[in-house]
PDB file of the backbone (N, CA, C, O) and the ligand in Angstrom, with CONECT records:
HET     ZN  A 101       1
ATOM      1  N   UNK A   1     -19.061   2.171  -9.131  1.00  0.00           N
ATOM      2  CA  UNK A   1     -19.126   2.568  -7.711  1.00  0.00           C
ATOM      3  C   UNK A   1     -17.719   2.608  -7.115  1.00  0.00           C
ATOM      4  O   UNK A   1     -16.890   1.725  -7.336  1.00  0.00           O
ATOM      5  N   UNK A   2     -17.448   3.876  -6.208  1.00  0.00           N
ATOM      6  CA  UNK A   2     -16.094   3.245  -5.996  1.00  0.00           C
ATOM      7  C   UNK A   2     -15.826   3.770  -4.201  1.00  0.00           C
ATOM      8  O   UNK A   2     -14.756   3.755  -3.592  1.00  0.00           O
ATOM      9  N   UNK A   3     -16.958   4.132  -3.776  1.00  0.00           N
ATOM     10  CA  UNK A   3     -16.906   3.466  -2.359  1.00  0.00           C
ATOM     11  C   UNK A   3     -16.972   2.243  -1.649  1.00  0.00           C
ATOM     12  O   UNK A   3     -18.047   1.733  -1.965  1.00  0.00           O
ATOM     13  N   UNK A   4     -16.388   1.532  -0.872  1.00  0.00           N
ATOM     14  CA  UNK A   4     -16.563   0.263  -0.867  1.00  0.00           C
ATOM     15  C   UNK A   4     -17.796  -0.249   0.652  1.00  0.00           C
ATOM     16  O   UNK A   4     -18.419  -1.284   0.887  1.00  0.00           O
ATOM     17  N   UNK A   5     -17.662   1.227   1.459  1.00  0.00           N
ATOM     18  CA  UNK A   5     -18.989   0.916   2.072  1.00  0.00           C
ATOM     19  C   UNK A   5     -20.327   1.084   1.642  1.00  0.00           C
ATOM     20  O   UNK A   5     -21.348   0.660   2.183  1.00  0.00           O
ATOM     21  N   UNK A   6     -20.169   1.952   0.296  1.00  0.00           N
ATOM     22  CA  UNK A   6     -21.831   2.085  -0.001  1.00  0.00           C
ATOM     23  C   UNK A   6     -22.211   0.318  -0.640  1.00  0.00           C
ATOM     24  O   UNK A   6     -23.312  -0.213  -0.490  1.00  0.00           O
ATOM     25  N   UNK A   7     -21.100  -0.296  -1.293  1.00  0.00           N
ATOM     26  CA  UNK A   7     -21.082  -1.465  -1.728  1.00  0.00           C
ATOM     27  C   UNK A   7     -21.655  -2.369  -0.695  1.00  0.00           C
ATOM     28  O   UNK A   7     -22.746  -2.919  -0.848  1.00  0.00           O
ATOM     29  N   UNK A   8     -20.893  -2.518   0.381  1.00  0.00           N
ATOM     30  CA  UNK A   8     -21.082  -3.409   1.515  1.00  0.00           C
ATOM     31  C   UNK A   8     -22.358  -3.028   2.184  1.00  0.00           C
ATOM     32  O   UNK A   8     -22.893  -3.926   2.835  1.00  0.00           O
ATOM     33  N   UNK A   9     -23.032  -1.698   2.143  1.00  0.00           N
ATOM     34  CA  UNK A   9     -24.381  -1.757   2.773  1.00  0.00           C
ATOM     35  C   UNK A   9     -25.107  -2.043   1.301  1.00  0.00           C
ATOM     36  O   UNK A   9     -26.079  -2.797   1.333  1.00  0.00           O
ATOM     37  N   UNK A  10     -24.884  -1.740   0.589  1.00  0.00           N
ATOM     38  CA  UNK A  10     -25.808  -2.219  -0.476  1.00  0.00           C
ATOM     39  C   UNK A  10     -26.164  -3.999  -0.601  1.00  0.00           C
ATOM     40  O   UNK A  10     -27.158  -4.685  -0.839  1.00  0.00           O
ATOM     41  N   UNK A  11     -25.101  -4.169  -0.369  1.00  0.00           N
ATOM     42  CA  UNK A  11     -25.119  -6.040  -0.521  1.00  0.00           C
ATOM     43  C   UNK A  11     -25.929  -6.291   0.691  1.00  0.00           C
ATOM     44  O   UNK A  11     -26.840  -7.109   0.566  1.00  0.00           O
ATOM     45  N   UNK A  12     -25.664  -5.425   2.465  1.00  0.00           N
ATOM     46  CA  UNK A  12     -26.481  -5.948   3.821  1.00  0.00           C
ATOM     47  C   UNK A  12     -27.874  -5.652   3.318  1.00  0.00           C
ATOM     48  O   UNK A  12     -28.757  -6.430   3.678  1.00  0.00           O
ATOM     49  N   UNK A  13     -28.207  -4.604   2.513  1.00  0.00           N
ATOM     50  CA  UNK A  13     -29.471  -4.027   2.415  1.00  0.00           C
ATOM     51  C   UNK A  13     -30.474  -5.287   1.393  1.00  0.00           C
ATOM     52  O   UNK A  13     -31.659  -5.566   1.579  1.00  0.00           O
ATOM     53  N   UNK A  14     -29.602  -5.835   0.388  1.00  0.00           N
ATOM     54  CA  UNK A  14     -30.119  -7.346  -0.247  1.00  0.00           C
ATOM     55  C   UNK A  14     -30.407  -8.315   0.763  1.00  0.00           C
ATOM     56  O   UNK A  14     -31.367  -9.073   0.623  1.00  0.00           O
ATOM     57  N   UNK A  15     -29.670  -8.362   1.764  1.00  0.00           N
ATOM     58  CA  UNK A  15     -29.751  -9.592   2.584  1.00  0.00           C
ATOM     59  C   UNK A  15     -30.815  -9.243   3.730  1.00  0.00           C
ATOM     60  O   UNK A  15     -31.380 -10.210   4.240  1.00  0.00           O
ATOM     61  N   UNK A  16     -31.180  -7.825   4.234  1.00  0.00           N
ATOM     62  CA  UNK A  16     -32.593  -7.501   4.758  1.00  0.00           C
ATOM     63  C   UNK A  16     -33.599  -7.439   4.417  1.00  0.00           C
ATOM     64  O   UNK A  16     -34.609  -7.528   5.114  1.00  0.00           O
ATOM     65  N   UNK A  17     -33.520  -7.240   3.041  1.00  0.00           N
ATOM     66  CA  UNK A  17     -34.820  -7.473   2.002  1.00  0.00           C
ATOM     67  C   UNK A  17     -35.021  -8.891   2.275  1.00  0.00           C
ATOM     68  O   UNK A  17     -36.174  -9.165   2.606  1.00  0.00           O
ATOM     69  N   UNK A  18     -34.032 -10.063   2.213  1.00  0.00           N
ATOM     70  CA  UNK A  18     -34.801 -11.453   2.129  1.00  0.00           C
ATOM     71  C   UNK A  18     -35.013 -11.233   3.639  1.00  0.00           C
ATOM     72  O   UNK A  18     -36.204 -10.942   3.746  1.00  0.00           O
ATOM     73  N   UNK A  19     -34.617 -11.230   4.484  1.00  0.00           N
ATOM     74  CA  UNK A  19     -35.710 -11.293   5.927  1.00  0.00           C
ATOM     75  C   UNK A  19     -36.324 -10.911   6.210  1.00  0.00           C
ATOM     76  O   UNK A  19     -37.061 -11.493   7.006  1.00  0.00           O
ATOM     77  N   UNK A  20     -36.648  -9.268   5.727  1.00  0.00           N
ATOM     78  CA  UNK A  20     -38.105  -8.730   5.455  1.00  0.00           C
ATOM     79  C   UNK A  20     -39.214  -9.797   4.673  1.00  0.00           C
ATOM     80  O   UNK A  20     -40.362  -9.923   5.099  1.00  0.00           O
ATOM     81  N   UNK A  21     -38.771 -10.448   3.625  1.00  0.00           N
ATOM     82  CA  UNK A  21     -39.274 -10.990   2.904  1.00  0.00           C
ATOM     83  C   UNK A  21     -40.199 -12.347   3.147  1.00  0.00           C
ATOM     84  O   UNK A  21     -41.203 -12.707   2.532  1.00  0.00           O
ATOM     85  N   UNK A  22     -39.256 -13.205   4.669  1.00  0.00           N
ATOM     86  CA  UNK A  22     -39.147 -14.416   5.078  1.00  0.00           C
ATOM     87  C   UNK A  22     -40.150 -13.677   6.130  1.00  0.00           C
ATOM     88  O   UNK A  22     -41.283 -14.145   6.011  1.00  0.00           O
ATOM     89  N   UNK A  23     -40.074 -12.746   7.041  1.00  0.00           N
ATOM     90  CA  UNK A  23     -41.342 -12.128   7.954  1.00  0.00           C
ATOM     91  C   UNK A  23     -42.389 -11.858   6.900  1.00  0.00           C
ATOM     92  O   UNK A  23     -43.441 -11.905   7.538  1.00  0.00           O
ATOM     93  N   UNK A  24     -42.587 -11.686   6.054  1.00  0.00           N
ATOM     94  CA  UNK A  24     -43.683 -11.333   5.663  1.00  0.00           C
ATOM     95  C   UNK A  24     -44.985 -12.964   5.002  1.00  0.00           C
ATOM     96  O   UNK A  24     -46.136 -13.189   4.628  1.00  0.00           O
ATOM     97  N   UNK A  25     -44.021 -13.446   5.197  1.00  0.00           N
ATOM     98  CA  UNK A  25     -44.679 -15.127   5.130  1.00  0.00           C
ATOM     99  C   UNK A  25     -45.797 -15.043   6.236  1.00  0.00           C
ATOM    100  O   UNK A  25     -46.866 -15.584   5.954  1.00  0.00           O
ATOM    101  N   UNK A  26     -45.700 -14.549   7.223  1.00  0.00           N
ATOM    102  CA  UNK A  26     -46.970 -14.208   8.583  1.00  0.00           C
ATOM    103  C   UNK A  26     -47.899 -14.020   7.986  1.00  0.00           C
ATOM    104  O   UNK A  26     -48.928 -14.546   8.408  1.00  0.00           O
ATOM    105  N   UNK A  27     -47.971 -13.186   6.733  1.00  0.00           N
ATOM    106  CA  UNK A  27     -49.332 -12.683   6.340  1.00  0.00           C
ATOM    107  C   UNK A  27     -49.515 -13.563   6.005  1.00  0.00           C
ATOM    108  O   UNK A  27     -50.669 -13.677   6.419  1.00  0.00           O
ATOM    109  N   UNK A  28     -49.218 -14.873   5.276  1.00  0.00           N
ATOM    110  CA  UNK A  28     -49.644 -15.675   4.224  1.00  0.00           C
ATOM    111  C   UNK A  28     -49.929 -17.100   5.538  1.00  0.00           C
ATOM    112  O   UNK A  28     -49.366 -18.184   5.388  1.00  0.00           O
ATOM    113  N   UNK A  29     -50.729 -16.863   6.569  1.00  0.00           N
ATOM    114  CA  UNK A  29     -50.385 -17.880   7.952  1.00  0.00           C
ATOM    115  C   UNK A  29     -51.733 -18.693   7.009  1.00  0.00           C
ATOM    116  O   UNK A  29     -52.581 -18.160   6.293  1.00  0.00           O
ATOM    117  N   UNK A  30     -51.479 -20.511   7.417  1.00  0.00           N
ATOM    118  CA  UNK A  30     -52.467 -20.802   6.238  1.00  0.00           C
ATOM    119  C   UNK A  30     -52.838 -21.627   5.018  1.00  0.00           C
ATOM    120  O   UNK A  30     -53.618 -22.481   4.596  1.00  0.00           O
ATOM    121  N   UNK A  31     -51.345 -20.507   4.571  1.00  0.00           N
ATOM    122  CA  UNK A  31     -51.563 -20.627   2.818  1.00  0.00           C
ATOM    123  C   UNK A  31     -50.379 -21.348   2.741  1.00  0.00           C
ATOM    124  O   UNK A  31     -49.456 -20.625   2.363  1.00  0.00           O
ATOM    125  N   UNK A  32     -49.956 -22.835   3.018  1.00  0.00           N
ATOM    126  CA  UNK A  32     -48.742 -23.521   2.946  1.00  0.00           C
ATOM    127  C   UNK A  32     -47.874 -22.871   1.877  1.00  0.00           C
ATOM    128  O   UNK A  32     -47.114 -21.918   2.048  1.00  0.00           O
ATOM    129  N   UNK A  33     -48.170 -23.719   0.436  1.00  0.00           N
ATOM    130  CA  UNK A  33     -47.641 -22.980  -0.794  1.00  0.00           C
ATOM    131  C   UNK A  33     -47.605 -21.661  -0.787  1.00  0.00           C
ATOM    132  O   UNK A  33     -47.121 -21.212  -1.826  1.00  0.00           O
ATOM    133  N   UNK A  34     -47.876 -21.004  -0.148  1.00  0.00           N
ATOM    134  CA  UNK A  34     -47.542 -19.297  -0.390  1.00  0.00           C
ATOM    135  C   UNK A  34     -46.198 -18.785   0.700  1.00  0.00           C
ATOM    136  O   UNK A  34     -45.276 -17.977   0.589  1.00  0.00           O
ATOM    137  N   UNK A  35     -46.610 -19.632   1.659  1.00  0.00           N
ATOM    138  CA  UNK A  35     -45.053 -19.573   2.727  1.00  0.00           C
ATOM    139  C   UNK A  35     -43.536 -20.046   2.132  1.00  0.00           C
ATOM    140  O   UNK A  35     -42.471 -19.453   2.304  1.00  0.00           O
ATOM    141  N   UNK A  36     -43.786 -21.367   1.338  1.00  0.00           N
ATOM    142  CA  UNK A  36     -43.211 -22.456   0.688  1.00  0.00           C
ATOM    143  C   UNK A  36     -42.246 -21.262  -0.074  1.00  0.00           C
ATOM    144  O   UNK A  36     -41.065 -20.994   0.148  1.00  0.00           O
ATOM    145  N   UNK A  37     -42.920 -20.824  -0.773  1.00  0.00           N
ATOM    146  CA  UNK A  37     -42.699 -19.981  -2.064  1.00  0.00           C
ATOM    147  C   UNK A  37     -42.173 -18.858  -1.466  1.00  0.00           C
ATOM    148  O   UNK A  37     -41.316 -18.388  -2.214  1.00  0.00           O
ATOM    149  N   UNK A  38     -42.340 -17.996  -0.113  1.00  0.00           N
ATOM    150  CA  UNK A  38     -41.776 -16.690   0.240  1.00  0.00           C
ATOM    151  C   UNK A  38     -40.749 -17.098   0.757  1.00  0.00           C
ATOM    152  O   UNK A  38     -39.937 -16.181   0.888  1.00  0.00           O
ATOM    153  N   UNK A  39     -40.329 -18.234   1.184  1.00  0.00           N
ATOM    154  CA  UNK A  39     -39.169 -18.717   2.163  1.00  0.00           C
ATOM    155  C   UNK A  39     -38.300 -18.975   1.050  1.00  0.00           C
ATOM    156  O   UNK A  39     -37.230 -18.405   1.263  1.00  0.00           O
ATOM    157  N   UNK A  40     -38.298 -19.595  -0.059  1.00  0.00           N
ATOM    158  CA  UNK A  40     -37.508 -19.885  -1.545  1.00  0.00           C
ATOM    159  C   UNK A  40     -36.934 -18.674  -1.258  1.00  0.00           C
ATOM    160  O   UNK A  40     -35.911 -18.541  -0.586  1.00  0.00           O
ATOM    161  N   UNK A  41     -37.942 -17.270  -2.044  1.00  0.00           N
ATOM    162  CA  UNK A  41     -37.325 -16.353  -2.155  1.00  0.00           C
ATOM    163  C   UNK A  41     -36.554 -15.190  -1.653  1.00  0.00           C
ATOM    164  O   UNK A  41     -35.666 -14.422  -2.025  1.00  0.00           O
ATOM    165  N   UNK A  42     -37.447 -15.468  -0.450  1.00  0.00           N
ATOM    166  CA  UNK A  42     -36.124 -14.854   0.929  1.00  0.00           C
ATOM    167  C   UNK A  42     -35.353 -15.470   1.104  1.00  0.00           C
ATOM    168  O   UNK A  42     -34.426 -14.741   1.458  1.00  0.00           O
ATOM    169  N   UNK A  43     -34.892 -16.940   1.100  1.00  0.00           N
ATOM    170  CA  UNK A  43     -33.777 -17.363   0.804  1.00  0.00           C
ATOM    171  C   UNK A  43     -32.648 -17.013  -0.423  1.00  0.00           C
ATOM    172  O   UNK A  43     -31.428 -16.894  -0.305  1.00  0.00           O
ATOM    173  N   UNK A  44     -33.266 -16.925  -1.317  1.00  0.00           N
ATOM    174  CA  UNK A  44     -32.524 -16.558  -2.723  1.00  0.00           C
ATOM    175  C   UNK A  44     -31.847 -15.216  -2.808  1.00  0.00           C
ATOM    176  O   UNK A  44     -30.762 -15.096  -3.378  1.00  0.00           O
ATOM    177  N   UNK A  45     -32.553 -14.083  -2.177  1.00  0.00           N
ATOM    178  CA  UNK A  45     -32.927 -13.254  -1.692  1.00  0.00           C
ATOM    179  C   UNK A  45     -31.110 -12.690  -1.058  1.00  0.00           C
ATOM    180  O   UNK A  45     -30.206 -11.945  -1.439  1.00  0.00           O
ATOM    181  N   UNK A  46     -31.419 -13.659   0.141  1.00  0.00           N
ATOM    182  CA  UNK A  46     -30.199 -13.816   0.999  1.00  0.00           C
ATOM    183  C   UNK A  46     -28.818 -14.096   0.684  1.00  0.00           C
ATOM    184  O   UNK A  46     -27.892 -13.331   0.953  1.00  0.00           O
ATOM    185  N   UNK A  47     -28.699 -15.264   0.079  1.00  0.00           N
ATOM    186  CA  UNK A  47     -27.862 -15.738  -0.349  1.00  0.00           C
ATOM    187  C   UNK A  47     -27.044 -14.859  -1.842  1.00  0.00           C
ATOM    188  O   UNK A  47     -25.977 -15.013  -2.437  1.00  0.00           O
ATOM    189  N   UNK A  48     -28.087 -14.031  -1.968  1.00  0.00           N
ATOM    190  CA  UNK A  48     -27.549 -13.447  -2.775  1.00  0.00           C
ATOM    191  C   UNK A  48     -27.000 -11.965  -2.876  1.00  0.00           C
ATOM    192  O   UNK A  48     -26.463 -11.405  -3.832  1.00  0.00           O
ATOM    193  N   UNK A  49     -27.262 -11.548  -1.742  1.00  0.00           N
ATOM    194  CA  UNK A  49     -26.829 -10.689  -1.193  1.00  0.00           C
ATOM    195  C   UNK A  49     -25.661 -11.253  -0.543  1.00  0.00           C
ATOM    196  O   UNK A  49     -24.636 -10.717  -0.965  1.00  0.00           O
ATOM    197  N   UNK A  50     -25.396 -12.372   0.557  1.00  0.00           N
ATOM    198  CA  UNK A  50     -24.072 -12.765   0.688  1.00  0.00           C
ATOM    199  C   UNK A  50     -23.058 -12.623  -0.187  1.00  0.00           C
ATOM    200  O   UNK A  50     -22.040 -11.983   0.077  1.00  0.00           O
ATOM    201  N   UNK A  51     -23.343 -13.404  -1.640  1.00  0.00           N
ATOM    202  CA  UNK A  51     -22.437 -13.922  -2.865  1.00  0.00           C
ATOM    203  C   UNK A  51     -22.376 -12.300  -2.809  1.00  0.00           C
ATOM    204  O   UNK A  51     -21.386 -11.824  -2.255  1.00  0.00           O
ATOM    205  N   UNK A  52     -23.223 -11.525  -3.267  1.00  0.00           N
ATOM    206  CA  UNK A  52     -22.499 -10.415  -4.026  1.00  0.00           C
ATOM    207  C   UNK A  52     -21.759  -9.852  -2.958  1.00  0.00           C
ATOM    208  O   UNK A  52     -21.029  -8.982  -3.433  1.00  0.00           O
ATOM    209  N   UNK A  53     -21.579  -9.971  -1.462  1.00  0.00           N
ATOM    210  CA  UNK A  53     -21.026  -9.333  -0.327  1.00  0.00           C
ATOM    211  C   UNK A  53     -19.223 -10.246  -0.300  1.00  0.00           C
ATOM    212  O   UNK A  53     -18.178  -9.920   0.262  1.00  0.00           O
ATOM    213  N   UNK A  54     -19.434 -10.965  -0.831  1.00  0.00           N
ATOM    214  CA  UNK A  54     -17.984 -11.878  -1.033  1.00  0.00           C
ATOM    215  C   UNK A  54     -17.404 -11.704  -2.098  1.00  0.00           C
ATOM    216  O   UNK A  54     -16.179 -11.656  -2.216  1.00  0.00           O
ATOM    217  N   UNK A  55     -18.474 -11.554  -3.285  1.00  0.00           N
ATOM    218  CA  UNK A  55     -17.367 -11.135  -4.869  1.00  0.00           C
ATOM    219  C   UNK A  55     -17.324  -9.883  -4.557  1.00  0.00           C
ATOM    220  O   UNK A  55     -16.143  -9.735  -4.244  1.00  0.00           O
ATOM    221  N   UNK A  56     -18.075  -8.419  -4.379  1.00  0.00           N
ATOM    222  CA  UNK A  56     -17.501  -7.255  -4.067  1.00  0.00           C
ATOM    223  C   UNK A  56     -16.580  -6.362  -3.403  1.00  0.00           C
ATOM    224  O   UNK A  56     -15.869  -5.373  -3.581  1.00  0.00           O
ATOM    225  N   UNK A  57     -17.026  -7.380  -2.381  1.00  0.00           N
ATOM    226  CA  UNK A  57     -16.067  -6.793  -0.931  1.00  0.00           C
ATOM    227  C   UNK A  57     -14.665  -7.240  -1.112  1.00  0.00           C
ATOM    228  O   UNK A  57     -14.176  -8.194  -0.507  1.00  0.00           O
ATOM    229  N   UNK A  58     -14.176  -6.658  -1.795  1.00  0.00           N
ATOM    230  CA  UNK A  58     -12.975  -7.053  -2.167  1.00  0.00           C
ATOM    231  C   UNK A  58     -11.414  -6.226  -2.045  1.00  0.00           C
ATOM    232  O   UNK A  58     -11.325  -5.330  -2.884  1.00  0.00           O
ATOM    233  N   UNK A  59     -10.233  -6.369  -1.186  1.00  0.00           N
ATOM    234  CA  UNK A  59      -8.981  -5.076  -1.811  1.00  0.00           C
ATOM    235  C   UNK A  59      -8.795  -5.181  -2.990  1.00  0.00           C
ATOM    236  O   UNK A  59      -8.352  -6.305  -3.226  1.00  0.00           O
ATOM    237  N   UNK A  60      -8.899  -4.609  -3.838  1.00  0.00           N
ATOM    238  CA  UNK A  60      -8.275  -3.794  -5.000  1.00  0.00           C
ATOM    239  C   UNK A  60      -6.893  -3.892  -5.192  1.00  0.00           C
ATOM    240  O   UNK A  60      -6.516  -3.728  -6.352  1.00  0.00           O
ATOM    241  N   UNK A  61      -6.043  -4.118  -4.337  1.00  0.00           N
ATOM    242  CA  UNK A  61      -5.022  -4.321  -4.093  1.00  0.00           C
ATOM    243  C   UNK A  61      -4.373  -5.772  -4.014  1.00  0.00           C
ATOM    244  O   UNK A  61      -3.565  -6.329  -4.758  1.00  0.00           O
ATOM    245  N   UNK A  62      -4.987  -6.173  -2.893  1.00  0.00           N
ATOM    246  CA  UNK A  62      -4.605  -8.066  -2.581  1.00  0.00           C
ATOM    247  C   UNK A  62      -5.322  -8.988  -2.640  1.00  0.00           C
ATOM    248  O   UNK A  62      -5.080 -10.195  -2.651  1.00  0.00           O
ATOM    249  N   UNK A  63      -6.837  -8.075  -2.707  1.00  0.00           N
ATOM    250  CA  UNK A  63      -7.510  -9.434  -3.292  1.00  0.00           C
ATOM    251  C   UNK A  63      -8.060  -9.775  -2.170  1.00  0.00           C
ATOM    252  O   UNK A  63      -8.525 -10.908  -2.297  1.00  0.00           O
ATOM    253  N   UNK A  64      -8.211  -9.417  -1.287  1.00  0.00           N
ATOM    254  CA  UNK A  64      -8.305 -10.644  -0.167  1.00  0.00           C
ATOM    255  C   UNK A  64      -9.829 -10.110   0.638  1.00  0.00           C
ATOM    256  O   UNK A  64     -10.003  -8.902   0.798  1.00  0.00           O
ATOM    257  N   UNK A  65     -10.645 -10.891   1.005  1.00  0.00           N
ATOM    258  CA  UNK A  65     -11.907 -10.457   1.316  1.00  0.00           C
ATOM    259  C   UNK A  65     -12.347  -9.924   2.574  1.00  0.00           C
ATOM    260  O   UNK A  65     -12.329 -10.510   3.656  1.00  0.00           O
ATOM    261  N   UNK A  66     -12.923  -8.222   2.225  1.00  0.00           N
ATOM    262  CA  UNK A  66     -12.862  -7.603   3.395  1.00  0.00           C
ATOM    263  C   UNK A  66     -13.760  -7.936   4.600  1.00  0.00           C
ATOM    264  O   UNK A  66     -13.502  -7.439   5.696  1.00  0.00           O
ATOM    265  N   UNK A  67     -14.498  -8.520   4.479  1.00  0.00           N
ATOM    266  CA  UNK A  67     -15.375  -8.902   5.605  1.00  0.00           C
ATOM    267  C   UNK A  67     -16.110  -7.352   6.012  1.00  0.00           C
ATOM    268  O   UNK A  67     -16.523  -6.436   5.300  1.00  0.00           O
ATOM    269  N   UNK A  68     -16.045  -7.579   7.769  1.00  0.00           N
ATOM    270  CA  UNK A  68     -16.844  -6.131   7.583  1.00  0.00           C
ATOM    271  C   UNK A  68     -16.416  -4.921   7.847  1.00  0.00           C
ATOM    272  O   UNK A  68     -16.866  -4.069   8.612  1.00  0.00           O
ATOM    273  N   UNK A  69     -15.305  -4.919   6.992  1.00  0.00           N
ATOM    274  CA  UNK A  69     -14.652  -3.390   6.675  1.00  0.00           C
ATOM    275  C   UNK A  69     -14.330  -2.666   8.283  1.00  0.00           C
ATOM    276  O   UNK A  69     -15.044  -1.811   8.806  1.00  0.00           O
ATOM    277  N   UNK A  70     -13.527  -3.044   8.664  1.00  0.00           N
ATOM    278  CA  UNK A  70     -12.602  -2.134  10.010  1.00  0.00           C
ATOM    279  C   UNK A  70     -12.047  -1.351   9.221  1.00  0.00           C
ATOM    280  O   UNK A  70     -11.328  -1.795   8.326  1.00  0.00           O
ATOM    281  N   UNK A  71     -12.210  -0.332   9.345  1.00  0.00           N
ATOM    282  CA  UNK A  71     -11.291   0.595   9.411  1.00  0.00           C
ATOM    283  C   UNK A  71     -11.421   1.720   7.881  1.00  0.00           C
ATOM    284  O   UNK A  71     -12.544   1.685   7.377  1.00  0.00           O
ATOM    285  N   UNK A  72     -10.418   2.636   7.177  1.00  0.00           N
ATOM    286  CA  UNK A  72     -10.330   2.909   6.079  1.00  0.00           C
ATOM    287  C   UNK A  72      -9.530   2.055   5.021  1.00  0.00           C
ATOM    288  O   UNK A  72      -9.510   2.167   3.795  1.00  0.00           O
ATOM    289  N   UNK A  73      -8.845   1.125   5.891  1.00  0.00           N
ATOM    290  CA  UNK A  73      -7.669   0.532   5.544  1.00  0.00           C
ATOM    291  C   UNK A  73      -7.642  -1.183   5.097  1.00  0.00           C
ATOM    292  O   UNK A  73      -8.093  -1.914   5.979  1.00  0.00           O
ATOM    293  N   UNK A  74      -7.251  -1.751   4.064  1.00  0.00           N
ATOM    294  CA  UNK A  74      -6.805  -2.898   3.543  1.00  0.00           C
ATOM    295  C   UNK A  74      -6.871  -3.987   4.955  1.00  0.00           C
ATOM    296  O   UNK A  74      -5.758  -4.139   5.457  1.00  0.00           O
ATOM    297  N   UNK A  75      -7.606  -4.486   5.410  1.00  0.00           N
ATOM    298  CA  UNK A  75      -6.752  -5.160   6.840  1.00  0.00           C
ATOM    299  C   UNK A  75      -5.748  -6.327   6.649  1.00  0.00           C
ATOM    300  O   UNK A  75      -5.610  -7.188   7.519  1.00  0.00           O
ATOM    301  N   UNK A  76      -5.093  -6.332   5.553  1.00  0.00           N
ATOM    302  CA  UNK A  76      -4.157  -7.055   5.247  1.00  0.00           C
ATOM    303  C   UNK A  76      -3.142  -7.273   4.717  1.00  0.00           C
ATOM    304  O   UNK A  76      -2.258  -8.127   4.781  1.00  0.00           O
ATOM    305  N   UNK A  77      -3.489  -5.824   3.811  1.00  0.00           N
ATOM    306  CA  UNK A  77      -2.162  -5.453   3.120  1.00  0.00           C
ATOM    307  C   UNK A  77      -2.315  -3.842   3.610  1.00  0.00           C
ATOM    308  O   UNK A  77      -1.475  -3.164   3.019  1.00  0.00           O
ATOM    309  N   UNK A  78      -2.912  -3.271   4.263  1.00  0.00           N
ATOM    310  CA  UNK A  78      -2.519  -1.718   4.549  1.00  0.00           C
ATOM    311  C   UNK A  78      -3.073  -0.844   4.224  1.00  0.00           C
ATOM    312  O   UNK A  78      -3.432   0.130   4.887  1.00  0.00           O
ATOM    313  N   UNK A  79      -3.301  -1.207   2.549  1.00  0.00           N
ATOM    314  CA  UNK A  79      -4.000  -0.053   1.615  1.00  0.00           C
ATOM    315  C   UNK A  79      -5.180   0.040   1.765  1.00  0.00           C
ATOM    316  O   UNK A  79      -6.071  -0.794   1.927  1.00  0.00           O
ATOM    317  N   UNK A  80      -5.149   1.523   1.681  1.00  0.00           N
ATOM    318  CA  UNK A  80      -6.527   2.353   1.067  1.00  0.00           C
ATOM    319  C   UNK A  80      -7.337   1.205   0.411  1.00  0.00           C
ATOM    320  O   UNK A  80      -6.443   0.638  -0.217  1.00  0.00           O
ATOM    321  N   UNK A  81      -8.389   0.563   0.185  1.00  0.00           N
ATOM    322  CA  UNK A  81      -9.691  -0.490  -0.635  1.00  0.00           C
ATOM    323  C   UNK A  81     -10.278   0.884  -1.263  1.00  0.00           C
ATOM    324  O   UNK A  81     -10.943   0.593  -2.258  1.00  0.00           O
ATOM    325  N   UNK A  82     -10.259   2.600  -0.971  1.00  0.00           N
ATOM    326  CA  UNK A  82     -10.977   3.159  -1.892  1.00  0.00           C
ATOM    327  C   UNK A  82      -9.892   3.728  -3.395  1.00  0.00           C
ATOM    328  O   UNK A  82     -10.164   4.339  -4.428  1.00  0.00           O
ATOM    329  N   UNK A  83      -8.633   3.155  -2.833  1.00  0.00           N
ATOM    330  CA  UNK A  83      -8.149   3.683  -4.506  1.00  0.00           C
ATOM    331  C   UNK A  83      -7.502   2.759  -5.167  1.00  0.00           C
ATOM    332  O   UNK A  83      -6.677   2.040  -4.603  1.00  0.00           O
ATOM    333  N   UNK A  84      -7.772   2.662  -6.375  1.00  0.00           N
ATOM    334  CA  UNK A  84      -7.271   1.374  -6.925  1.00  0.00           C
ATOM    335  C   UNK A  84      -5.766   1.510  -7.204  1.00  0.00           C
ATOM    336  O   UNK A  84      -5.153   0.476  -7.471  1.00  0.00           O
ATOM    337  N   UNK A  85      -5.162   2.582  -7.172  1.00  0.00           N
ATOM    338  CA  UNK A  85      -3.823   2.495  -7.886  1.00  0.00           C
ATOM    339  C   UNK A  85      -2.611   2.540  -6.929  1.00  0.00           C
ATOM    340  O   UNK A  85      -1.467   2.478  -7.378  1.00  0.00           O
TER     341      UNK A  85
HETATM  342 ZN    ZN A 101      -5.384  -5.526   0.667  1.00  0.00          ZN2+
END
């Protein structure tokens, strides 16, 4: 992949799946262990979409972690994050 916003919505789009995931515990109103168990995995869910939003989101350049992407530009060293060289 070598856009770095399709990256960064790809990783937000993991982390809406677990809160889609954590709302959908409503259906299960009730069923303790079945909430128990959707909240795990919308948690897991989440968190893992974070992690991959912190190892990806990355300059190419300095390394340094883009957060949520201002701009076209490195916000720290300058550069382009879409070209590696
Ligand atoms: Zn940089």
């Amino acid at each position: 992949m070598k856009n770095m916003k399709i990256k960064a919505w790809g990783c937000v789009g993991i982390m809406m799946l677990g809160v889609l995931i954590g709302l959908s515990s409503i259906a299960f109103l009730g069923n303790d262990v079945m909430i128990v168990l959707i909240w795990i995995l919308a948690i897991i869910c989440f968190l893992t979409g974070m992690i991959l939003h912190f190892v990806l989101i990355r300059c190419p350049h300095c390394g340094s972690y883009l957060g949520r992407l201002y701009g076209p530009k490195c916000s720290f060293c300058g550069r382009d994050y879409n070209k590696t060289e």
